[in-house]
N, C-alpha and C positions, 0 to 999 in steps of 0.2 A: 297236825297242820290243818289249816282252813279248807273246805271245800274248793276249788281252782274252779274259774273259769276258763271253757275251752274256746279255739278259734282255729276254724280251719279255714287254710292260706288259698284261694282260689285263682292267686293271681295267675302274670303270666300270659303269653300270648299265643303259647303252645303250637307252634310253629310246625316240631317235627311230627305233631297230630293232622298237619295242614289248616291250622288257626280254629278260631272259634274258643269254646268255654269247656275245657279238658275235660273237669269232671263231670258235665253234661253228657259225657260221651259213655254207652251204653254197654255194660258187660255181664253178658248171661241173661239179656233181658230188665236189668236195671243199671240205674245209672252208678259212677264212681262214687259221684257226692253220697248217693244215699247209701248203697256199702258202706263209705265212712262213717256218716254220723251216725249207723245203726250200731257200730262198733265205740265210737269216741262216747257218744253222749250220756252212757251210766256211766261212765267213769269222771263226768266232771259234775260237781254238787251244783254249780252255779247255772248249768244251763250254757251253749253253744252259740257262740256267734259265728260269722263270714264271715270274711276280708273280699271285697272285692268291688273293683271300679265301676262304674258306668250304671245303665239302665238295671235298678237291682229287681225290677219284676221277673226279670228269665230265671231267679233262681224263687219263687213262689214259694214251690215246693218245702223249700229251708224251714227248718222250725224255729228259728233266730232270729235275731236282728242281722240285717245283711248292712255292715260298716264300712265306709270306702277309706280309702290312705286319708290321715289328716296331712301330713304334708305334701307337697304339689312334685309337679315332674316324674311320678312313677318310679320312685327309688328302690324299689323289690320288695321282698318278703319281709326286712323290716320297717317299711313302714306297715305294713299291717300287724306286726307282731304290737309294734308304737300303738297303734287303734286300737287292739284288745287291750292293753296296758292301760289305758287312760279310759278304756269305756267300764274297766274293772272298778279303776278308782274310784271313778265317776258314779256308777249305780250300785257295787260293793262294798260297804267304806269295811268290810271284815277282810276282803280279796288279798292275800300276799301274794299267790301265783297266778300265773295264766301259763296252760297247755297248750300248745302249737300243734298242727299238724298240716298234711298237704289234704288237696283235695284229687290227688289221685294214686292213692294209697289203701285199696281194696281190703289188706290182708290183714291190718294196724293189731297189735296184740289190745288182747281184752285187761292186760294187767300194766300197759304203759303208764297211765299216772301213776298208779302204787308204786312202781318200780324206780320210775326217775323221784318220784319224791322222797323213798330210799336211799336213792344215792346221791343226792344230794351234797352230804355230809357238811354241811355248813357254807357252801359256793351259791353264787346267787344264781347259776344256772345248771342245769343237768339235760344232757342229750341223750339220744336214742344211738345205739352203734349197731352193724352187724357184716358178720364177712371180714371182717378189716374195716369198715369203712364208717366215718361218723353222716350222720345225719342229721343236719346242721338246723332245720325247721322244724323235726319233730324235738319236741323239748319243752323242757319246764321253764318258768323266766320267773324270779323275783319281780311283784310291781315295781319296790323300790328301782328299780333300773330303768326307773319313764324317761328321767331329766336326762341322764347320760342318753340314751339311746337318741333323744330328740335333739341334743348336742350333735349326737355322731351325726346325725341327718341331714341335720340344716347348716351346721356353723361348718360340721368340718369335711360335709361331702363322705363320709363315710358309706360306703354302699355293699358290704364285702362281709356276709354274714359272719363268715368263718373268722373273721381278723377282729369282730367284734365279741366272739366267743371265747377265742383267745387272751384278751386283752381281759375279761373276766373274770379267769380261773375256770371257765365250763368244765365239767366231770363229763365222763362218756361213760353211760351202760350199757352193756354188752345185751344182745338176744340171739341165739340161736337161729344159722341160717337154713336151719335144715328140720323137716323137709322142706319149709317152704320160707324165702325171707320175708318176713312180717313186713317191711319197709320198701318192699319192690314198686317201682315208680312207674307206674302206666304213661310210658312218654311218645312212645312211637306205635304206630299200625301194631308191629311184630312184639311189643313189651301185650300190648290188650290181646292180642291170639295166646302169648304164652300164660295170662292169667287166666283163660278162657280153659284153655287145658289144666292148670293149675285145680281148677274147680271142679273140673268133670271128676280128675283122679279122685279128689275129696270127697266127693259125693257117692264113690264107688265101694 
């Protein structure tokens, strides 16, 4: 397969963080975002974008292009999945996939594209799972899936990632939650304390 380009999903109003810009938010002394792309960025050939609205200087830092929703009213994480999808065609004309992830997802495996693009096996999408549970933004997406997805957006209000993975064929591959889940979501005060211990143990 092609090299993929990556895009990490920034949106999000992060609420149970008490607002602001999640992975801006500091753990161990660096931020989420950059945990991540230190982790995402060899693994995608094409180089990393953002997804994310508004004023895109607060995120400088980023080695990317920082891409906001093309379609309007803030419809979630697929419209930014839609922005990589179209910024792939657009400046990759080799590009068949783009890699998803969140932007506050510390722990992300160093072999997540190799593995979803394993498992694939001929579906136009492949997810991350762990624990029992899917993980519906980290994933591989066929380009080919612009039109449809921009269909589901605009024409038919689709806003429901899961019901758009399903309607697919998405595959789910499994990773091991133990000892640590690769996929743990920095959502609240008490999820950043538990990664904060997560690292100490690590380092010990």
């Amino acid at each position: 397969m092609a090299p993929v380009l990556g895009v990490v999903l920034a949106g999000g109003l992060s609420r149970r963080m008490g607002g602001g810009d999640k992975p801006l938010r500091l753990l161990a002394g660096r931020t989420l975002l950059d945990r991540v792309v230190e982790r995402f960025t060899p693994q995608c050939g094409l180089g990393i974008v953002l997804n994310a609205n508004g004023d895109p200087a607060r995120f400088a830092e980023f080695p990317g292009p920082v891409l906001p929703d093309g379609v309007p009213d803030n419809p979630g994480p697929l419209a930014g999945i839609l922005a990589a999808l179209d910024y792939a065609a657009a400046r990759h004309s080799s590009a068949t996939h783009v890699a998803s992830v969140t932007g506050d997802a510390p722990f992300l495996p160093l072999d997540l594209v190799d593995r979803l693009r394993t498992g694939l096996s001929g579906a136009p999408i492949a997810m991350a799972s762990s624990a029992g549970r899917e993980h519906f933004t980290v994933a591989l997406w066929s380009v080919s899936l612009r039109d449809d997805l921009r269909a589901s957006l605009v024409e038919r209000g689709e806003r429901r990632v899961g019901a758009f993975l399903r309607r697919h064929g998405a595959v789910a591959v499994d990773w091991p939650a133990d000892p640590v889940d690769p996929f743990l979501n920095v959502n609240t005060p008490e999820d950043l304390a538990l990664a904060e211990a997560l690292l100490r143990q690590a380092d010990r």
